[in-house]
C-alpha positions as CSV (number, residue, x, y, z in Angstrom):
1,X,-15.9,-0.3,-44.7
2,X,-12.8,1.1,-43.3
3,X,-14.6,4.2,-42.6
4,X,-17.5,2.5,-40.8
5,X,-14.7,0.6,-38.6
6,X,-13.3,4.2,-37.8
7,X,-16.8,5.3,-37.1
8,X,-17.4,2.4,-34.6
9,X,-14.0,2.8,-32.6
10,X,-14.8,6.4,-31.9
11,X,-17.6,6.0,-30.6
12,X,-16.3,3.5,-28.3
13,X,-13.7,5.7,-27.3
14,X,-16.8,7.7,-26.3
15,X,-18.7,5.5,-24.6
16,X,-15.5,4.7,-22.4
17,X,-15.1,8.1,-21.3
18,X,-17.6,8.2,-18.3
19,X,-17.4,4.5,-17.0
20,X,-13.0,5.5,-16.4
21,X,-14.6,9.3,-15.1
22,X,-16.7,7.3,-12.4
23,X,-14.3,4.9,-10.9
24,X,-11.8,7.9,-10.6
25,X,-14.2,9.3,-8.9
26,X,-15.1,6.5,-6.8
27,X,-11.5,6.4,-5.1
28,X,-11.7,6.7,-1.6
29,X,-9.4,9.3,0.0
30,X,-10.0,8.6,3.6
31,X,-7.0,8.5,5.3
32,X,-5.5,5.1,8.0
33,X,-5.6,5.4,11.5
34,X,-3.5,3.2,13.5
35,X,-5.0,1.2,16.0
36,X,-4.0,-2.3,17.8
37,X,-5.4,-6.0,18.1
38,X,-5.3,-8.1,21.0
39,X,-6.9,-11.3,22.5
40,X,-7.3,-10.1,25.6
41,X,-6.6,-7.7,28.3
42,X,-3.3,-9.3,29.5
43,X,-1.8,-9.3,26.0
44,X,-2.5,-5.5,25.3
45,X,-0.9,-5.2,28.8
46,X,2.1,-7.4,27.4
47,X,2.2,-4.5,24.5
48,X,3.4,-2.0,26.9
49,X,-0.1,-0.8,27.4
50,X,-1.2,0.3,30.6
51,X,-2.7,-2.3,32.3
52,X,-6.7,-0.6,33.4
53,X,-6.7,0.8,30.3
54,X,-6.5,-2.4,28.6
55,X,-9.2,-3.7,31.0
56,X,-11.0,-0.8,30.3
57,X,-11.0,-1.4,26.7
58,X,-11.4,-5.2,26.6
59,X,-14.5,-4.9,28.9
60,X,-16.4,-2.2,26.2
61,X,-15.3,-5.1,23.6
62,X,-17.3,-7.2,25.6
63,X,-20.1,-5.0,26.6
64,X,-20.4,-4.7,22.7
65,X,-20.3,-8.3,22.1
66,X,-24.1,-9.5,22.6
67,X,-25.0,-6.7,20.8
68,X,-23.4,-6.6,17.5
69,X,-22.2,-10.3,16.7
70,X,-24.0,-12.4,14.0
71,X,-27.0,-14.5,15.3
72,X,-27.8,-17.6,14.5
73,X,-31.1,-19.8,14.8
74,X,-29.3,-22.8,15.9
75,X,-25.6,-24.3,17.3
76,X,-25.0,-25.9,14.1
77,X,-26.0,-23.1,12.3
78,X,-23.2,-21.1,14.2
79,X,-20.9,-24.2,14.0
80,X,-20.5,-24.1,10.5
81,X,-19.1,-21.1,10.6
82,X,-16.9,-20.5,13.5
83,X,-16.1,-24.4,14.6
84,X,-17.1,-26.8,16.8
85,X,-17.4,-25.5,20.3
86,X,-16.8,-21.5,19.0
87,X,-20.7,-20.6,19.0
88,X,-22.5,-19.9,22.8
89,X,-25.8,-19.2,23.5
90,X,-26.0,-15.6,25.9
91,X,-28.0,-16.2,28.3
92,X,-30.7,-13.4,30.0
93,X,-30.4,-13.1,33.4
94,X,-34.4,-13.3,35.1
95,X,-35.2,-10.4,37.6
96,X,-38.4,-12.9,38.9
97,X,-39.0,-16.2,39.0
98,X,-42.3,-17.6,37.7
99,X,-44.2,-16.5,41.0
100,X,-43.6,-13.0,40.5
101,X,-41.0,-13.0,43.6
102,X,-37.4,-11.5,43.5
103,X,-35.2,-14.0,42.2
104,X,-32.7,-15.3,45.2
105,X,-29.1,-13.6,44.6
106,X,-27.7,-16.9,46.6
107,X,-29.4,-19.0,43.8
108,X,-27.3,-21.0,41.1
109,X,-26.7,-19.2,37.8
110,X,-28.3,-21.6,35.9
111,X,-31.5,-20.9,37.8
112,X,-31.2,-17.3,37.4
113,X,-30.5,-17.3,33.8
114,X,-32.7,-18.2,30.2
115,X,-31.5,-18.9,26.6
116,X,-31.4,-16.1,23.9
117,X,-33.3,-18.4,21.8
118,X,-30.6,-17.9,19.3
119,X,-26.3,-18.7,19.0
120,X,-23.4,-16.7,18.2
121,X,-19.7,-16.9,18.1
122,X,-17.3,-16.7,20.7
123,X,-15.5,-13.1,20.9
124,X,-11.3,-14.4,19.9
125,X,-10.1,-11.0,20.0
126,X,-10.3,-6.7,20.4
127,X,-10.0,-3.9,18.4
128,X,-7.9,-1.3,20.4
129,X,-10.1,2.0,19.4
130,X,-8.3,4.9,19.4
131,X,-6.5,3.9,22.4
132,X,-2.9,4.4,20.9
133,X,-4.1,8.3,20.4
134,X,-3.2,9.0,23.6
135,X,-2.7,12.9,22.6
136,X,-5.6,13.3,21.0
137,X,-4.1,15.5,18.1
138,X,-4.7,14.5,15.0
139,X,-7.8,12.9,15.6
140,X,-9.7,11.3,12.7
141,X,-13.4,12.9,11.8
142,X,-15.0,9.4,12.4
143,X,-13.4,7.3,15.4
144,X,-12.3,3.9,15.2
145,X,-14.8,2.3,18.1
146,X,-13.3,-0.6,20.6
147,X,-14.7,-3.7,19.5
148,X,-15.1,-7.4,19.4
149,X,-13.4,-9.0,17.1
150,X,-14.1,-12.8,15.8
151,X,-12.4,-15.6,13.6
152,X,-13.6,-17.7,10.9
153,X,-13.6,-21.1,10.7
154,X,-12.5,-21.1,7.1
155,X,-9.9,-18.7,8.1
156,X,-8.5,-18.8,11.8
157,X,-5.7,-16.4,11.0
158,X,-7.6,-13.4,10.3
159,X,-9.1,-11.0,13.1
160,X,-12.8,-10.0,11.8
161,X,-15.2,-7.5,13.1
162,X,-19.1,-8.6,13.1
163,X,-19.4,-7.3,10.3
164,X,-16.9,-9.7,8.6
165,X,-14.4,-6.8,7.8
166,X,-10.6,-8.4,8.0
167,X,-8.7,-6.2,10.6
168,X,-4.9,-8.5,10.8
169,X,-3.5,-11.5,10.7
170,X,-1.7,-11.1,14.1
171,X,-1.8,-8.9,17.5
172,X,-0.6,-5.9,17.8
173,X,-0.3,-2.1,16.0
174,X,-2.4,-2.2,12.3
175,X,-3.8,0.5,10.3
176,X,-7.2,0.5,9.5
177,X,-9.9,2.7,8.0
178,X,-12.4,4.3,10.1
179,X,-15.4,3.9,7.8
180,X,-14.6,0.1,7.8
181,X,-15.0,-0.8,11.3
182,X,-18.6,1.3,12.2
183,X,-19.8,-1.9,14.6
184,X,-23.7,-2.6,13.5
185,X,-26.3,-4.3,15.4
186,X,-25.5,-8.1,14.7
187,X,-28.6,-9.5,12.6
188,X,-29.7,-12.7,12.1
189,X,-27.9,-14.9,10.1
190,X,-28.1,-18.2,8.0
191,X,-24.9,-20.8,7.9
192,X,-22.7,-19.7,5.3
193,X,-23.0,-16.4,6.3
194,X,-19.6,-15.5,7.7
195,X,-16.7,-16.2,5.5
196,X,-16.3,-16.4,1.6
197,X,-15.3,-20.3,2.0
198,X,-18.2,-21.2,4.2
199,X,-20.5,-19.5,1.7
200,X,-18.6,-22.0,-1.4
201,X,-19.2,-25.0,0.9
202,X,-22.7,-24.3,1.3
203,X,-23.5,-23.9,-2.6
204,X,-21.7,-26.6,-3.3
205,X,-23.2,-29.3,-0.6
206,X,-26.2,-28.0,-2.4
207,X,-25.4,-29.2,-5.4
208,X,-25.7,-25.2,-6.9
């Protein structure tokens, strides 16, 4: 029997071999670039940021906005999520009205403009790109893109991209890596979808 035990624990020795040979291998060796958060242009300014560049920056955060931030069916939906009055609805601006004519510039917005058809949250925040590479040397192979960034409603202290990726706790310099913040187009979302709390409130109002 003893030599049946010794049998068995080599093996397992064996066996154990390639699963510890994959996760070695698995290790990412992608080095940090530094980077910055801010909630707005002013506050990057505050940094000691030159002030259009800021602007510059904050407005390709918000270009990027609509396009890559989770969607939801509904305000509730969206609610859950970020909090109560943190979801908006973009609207589409209307080139024509219904008689085929060209929409009055003079008009009220509201008039020009149509639901989405679909919510999503409030931008709270920017990532800084590579802005603080002002050299240029040293660049990373894959950038770090200016961004929107968002907060949860099951954590309000933590910057998030739209892909739910934590960035920091607070403004200012962080470290980040590049192949973490690649922005992708924002898809269509149920409640729950955003945050690892929201998720645990949904099961368990579920009764799962």
């Amino acid at each position: 029997m003893s030599k049946s035990f010794k049998r068995s624990k080599k093996a397992a020795l064996i066996l154990m071999v390639p699963t510890a040979t994959l996760l070695l291998a698995g290790c990412s060796t992608e080095e940090p670039v530094e980077t910055a958060v801010y909630q707005n242009a002013d506050e990057c300014a505050a940094y000691y940021n030159p002030p259009a560049e800021c602007q510059a920056e904050f407005a390709k955060a918000q270009q990027l906005h609509a396009q890559v931030a989770p969607k939801y069916q509904s305000q509730a939906e969206c609610e859950a999520d970020f909090g109560v009055g943190q979801c908006e609805a973009p609207a589409t601006t209307l080139a024509q009205n219904s008689t085929g004519a060209a929409t009055d510039p003079t008009a009220p917005a509201q008039q020009q403009q149509a639901s989405s058809g679909f919510f999503m949250p409030m931008m709270m925040g920017f990532l800084a790109g590579q802005m603080l590479n002002r050299s240029g040397q040293g660049a990373p192979k894959q950038s770090v893109p200016t961004q929107p960034l968002y907060k949860s409603r099951d954590d309000m202290s933590t910057y998030r991209t739209a892909g739910n990726q934590p960035v920091a706790r607070q403004s200012g310099p962080v470290s980040v890596l590049p192949s973490k913040m690649q922005p992708q187009p924002g898809s269509m979302v149920r409640r729950g979808g955003f945050g690892a709390q929201a998720q645990q409130r949904q099961t368990t109002s579920s009764g799962g």
